[in-house]
C-alpha positions in Angstrom: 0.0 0.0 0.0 1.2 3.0 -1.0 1.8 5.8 1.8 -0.5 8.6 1.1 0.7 12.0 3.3 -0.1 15.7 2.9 3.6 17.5 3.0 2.5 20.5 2.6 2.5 20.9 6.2 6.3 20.0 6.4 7.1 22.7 3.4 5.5 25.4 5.1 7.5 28.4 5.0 6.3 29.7 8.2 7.9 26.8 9.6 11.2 25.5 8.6 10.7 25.5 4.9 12.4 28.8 2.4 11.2 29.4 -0.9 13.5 28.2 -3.8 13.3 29.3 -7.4 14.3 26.4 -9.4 14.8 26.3 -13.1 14.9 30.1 -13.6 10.8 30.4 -12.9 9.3 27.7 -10.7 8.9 28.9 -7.1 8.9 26.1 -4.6 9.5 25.9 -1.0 12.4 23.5 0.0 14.1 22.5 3.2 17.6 23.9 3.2 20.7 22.4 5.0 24.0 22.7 4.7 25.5 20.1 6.5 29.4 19.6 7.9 31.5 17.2 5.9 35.3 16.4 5.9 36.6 14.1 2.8 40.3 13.4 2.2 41.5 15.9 5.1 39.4 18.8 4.2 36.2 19.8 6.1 33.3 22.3 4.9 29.6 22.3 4.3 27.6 20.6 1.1 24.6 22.0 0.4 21.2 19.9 0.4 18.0 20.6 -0.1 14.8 18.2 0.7 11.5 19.2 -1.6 8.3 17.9 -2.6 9.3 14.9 -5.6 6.1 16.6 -7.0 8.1 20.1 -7.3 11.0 18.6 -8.7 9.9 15.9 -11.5 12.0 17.0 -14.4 14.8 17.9 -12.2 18.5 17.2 -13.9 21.7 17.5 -12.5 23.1 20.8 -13.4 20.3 22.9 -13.3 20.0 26.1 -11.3 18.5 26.6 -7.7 18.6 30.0 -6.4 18.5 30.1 -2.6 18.5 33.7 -0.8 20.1 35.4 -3.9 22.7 32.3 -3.9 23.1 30.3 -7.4 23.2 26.7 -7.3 23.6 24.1 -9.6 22.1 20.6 -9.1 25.2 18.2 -8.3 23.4 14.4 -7.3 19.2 14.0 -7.2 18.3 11.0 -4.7 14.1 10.3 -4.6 13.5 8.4 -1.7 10.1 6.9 -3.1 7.3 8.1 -0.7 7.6 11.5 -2.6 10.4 13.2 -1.0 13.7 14.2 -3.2 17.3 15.4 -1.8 19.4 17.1 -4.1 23.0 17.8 -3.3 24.2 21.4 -4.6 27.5 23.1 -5.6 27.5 27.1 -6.0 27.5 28.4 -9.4 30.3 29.5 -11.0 
């Protein structure tokens, strides 16, 4: 049985949710985090964001994200099949 779940409520931008322009004109909201990493002596912060799959249906890697005036580029896509997507970014050059 497939899991049926309203996640609007978990997108809400009065909540923990910030809008995202995606693709030059789509607005949607997205969960932003910019977790710590450290790979091959080097430490910083990769940039994820969670959506709505919905939102994101024709997404490709290498297309543009814009986050608080901040260009990103898609870098991996991972659907998680109950209709959530995380997408690693890298800043545009």
């Amino acid at each position: 049985m497939a899991m049926v779940e309203d996640l609007d409520a978990f997108f809400s931008t009065a909540e923990f949710a910030i809008t995202a322009l995606y693709n030059g004109s789509i607005s949607v909201s997205v969960i932003y985090d910019h977790e710590y990493t450290e790979q091959f002596g080097a430490a910083g912060t990769n940039p994820f964001i969670t959506a709505k799959a919905v939102d994101f249906a024709g997404a490709a890697k290498g297309q543009a994200v814009v986050l608080d005036s901040t260009s990103y580029t898609i870098k991996t896509i991972e659907r998680d099949g109950t209709g959530l997507v995380r997408m690693e970014l890298t800043k545009a050059a």
